[in-house]
Each structure stands twice: as structure tokens, then as C-alpha cells.
N, C-alpha and C positions, 0 to 999 in steps of 0.2 A: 504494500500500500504506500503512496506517497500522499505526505501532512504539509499540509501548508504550515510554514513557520507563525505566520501571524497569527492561524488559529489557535496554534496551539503556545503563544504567550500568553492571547487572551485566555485560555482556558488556565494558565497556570495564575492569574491575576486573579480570576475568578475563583481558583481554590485557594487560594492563600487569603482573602477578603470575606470568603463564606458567603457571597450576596453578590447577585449580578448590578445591584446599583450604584453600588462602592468602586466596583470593579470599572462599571462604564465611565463613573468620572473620573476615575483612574486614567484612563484612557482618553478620557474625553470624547466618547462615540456613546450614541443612544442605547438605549439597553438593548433596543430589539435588535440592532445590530451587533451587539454581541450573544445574545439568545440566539441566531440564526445560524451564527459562527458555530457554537456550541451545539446546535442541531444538528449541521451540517457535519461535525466530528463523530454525535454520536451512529447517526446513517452510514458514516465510512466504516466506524470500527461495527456496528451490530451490535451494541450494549450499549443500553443507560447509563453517562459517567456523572450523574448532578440528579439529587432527590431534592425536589421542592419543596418549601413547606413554608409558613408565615414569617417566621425569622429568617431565612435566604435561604442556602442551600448546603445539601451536604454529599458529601464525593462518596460513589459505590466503589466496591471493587475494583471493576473496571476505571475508575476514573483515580483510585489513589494507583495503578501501576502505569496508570497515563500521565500522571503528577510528576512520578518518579524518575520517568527516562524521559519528558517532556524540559525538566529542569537538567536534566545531563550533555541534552542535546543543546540548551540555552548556554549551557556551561563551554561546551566545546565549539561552539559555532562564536561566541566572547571572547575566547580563545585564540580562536582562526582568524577572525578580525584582528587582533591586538600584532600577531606575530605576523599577518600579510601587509599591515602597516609598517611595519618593523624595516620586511623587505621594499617596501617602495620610498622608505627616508633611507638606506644604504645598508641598515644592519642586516647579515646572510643567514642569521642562524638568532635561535636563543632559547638555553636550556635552566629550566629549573633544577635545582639541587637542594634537597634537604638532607643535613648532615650531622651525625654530633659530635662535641666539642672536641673529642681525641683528633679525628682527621681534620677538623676545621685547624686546631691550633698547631699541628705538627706538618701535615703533608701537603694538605688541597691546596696554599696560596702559592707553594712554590709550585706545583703543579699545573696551576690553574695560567702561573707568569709566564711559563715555557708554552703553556697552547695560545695565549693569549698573544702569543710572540708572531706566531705561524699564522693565526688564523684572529686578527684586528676587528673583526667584524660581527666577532660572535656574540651576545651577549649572554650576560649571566645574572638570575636570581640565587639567589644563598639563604637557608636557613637553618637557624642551631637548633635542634630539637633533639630527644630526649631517641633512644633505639627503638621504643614500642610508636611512637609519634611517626616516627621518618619513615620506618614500615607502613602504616594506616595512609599516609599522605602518597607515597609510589603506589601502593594498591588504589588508590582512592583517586588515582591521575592528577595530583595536587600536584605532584613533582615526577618528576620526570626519570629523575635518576636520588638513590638515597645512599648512604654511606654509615654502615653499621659497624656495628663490635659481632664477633661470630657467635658469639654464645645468646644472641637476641635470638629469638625463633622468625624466620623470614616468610611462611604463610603462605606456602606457595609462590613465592618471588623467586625469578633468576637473580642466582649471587655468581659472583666473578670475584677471586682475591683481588684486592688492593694492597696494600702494606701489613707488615707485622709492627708491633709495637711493646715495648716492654715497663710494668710495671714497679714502683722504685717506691721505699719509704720515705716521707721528706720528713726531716724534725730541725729543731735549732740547734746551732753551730753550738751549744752550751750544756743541751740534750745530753745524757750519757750516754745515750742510743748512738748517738754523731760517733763514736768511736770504735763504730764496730762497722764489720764489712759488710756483713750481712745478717738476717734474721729471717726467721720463719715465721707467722702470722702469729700462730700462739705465742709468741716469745713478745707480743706487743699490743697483745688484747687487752692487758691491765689498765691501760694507759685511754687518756680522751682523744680522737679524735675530729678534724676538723670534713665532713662527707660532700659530697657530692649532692646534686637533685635527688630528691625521692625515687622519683621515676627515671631516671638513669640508669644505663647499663653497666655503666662502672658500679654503682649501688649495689644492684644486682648481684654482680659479683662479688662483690668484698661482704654482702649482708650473707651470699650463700653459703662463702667459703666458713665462715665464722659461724655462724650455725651448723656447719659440719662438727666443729671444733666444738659446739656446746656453749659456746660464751658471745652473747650477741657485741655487735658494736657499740661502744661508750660513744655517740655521737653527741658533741657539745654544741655543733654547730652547723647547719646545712644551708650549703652558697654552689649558685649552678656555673659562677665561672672560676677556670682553673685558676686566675691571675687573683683573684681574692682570695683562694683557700692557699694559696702560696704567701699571702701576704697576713693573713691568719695564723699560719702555724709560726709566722718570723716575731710576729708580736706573744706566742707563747700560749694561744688558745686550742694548739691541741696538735696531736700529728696529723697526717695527711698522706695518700697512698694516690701515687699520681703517674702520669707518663714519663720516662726517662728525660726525653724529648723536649717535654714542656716545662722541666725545672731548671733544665742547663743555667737556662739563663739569668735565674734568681738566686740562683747559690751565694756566690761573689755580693752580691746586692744586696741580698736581706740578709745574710749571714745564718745562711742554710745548708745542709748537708744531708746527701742523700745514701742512702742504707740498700745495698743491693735485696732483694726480697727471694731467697730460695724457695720457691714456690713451682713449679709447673706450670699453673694456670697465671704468674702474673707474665707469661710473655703470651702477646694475642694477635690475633688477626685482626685484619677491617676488610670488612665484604663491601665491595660496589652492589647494587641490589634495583631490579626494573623489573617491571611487568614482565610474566613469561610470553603473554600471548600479544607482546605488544611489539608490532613491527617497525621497532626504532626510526626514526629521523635519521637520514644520512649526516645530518652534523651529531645527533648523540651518540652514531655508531662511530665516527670518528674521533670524539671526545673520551670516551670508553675505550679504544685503542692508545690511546697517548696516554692514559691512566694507569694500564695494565701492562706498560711496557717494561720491560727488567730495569729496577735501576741501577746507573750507572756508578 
């Protein structure tokens, strides 16, 4: 069957308002012409989608699974507009990315500088969100491409490795802990920590590992970016268990020192992660190649 798109705005106006009267001035067209609109949908499909009654109207069956791809279809044709505009001001391409903070703060900028280098044209949305969130948002065609910890469950997503990463204790350079090479998780459960987001997959992690062990995490404090819980544990409000990668830098700074973590699970993967059944964009399959290339 083909749906005219106008009718079927109007008919999404008209379920969202409950009353074809709200809905006409919504629109600013007489009611009967949008009654006619809606006549004329329910004749195509063969079902009733709107029960009448003195307070306005209420969606059948047929009309909440018309609701639902009716606003999908609105979603992606908004879409298609936004990114064909893209191409007739110069820009060739543009990919959404939703990511969390591990690959945003370690890998994606330098990687993002080198494709940026090749291909000037491309643009980019970026967002930090949490492993279970980035997931929901790539299944949900909010993003395009998502960039995970491996231990998130993926829900049916194609994953592709990305980078490994490894996890490190931070504490303060004054810490007794600062004088050792290494430890093992129970050897620093006594102590307060400084965590991650709730719903983070590092969370995940360190809440799982530690309930293996019987001793939950002494969380004093929960902040969702790395560069605060780095600046947290230098002022003395607790340790913190963080990427290798991402404390280099505040060692020297805040007068930090980092504890290597004899763990197995603290070295990790990051999954790239798209639609399985989704027939990439020639620029997201070539952005995915520059990502998954050995590094050098």
C-alpha cells in the first residue's frame, strides 16, 4: 500500500491531541478536512483507527500500530531532510555516535582527527552515555554507530572490536597504597571509594566483581566524569579505579599515583556496535574501517 505522508501527520496530530478539533487548529484546516483525511486512511488500511465519542477520540488497535510506524516514518523522512540539506550546503556524509566515556576520553578524538584529516566533509554528532543507553539508542536508530565496554550485553547488535583498555587503581601520592605495584580488588575493599555513574558499565563491573568477593563497594561518592573522580581522589575523598589511559595525565598534576590492579577482568575490550540488519551508509562503512584498523 502507499500512505500519503500528509495523511498520515494529520492522523499522528490527531492521536496525540485525542480530538479532531485541537488537531484541525493545529493544523489550521477545517475539521472535515481532516475527518476525510482520516476516512480516507481508514478505507486504505480496512480497519477502524479512531472511536468516536463526546470527549474526541480514541485510537483502536489498528490505529495505535499506525501511530507507531506512522511517527518512525516522520522520524526518518526528518532525518533525510536534515542530512540531504547537509549535502547541498557541501557537507558529504554525517554520522551519529553514541559513546561512553572510556572510548570518548582515551581513543575516538585521536581517531576521529586522523579520519577527519582524509575525509573534511564529514560530519559528526557525539554523545556520552552510559553502555545500557548507547545500546537502546543504535537499536533505536538514534545513533548510528555506539561504542561499548564488552561485558554490556549488545541485544542483538553487530559488534566489531575496537580497542582494549586497561584498568589501574588511582589513590594519592601520600596513600600507603601509592607504594605498592600492584593489588588485587580485595586487598582495597576496606577503603572508600570515589565511582562512576550508577548506570555505567564500569559500575557494572567493579559493583560485580566485588560482590563476587562478598564485600560491596564503600562508594563515598558518584560523579559520571573521569576528570572529576581524578580530581576527587587528589583532594583525598576516596580511591578510584579508572582507565590506565585516562590518569596519565593527572599523576604529575594532582599528585596521584597509580597501582597496577592484578585482576583479569581489569584489562577490557570496547566493541564498535550497529544494527545487524542495517545496510550501512557508505561513509559509516568507511568510518568503521578507519576505526578497526591495527594500530600502529
Amino acid at each position: 500500500m502507499r500512505y500519503d505522508l500528509t495523511s498520515l501527520d494529520l492522523f499522528i496530530t490527531v492521536a496525540q491531541e485525542r480530538n479532531l478539533t485541537r488537531a484541525a487548529g493545529i493544523k489550521h484546516l477545517a475539521v472535515s478536512a481532516i475527518s476525510k483525511r482520516i476516512s480516507e486512511l481508514e478505507a486504505q488500511i480496512g480497519s477502524p483507527l479512531l472511536i468516536r465519542n463526546a470527549r474526541g477520540v480514541e485510537l483502536t488497535p489498528a490505529g495505535q500500530s499506525l501511530l507507531f510506524y506512522a511517527r518512525q516514518l516522520k522520524q526518518t523522512m526528518a532525518q533525510l531532510d536534515n542530512e540531504l540539506s547537509e549535502f547541498a550546503a557541501g557537507v558529504k556524509g554525517h554520522i551519529r555516535i553514541h559513546a561512553i566515556t572510556s572510548a570518548l576520553s582515551q581513543f575516538l578524538p585521536q581517531d576521529l582527527a586522523g579520519f577527519a584529516e582524509r575525509y573534511p566533509q564529514i560530519r559528526f554528532d557525539i554523545e556520552e552515555r552510559v553502555g545500557s543507553a548507547v545500546i537502546r539508542a543504535v537499536a533505536d536508530g538514534r545513533a548510528d554507530l555506539g561504542i561499548i565496554a564488552s561485558h554490556t550485553p549488545t541485544q542483538g547488535l553487530e559488534a566489531l572490536p575496537y580497542r582494549n583498555d586497561e584498568l589501574t587503581l588511582l589513590v594519592p601520592a601520600s596513600h600507603p597504597l601509592a607504594a605498592l605495584k600492584s593489588v588485587k580488588l580485595e586487598d582495597v575493599l576496606e577503603h572508600e571509594f570515589v565511582g562512576p555513574h550508577l548506570d555505567s558499565s564500569l559500575n557494572a563491573l567493579l559493583s560485580a566483581e566485588a560482590e563476587k568477593l562478598g564485600q560491596p563497594l564503600k562508594l563515598r561518592i558518584r560523579i559520571s566524569s573521569f576528570d572529576c573522580m581524578c580530581r576527587m581522589v587528589s583532594n583525598g575523598l576516596g580511591l578510584a579505579i579508572l582507565p590506565r589511559s585516562v590518569v596519565e595525565p593527572y599523576l604529575r598534576s594532582h599528585r596521584l599515583k597509580r597501582v597496577a590492579l592484578n585482576e583479569p577482568w581489569a584489562r577490557r575490550s570496547l566493541l564498535l556496535v550497529l544494527r545487524k540488519d542495517d545496510h550501512a551508509a557508505a561513509t559509516l562503512r568507511t568510518f568503521i574501517d578507519h576505526l578497526t584498523q591495527p594500530v600502529k
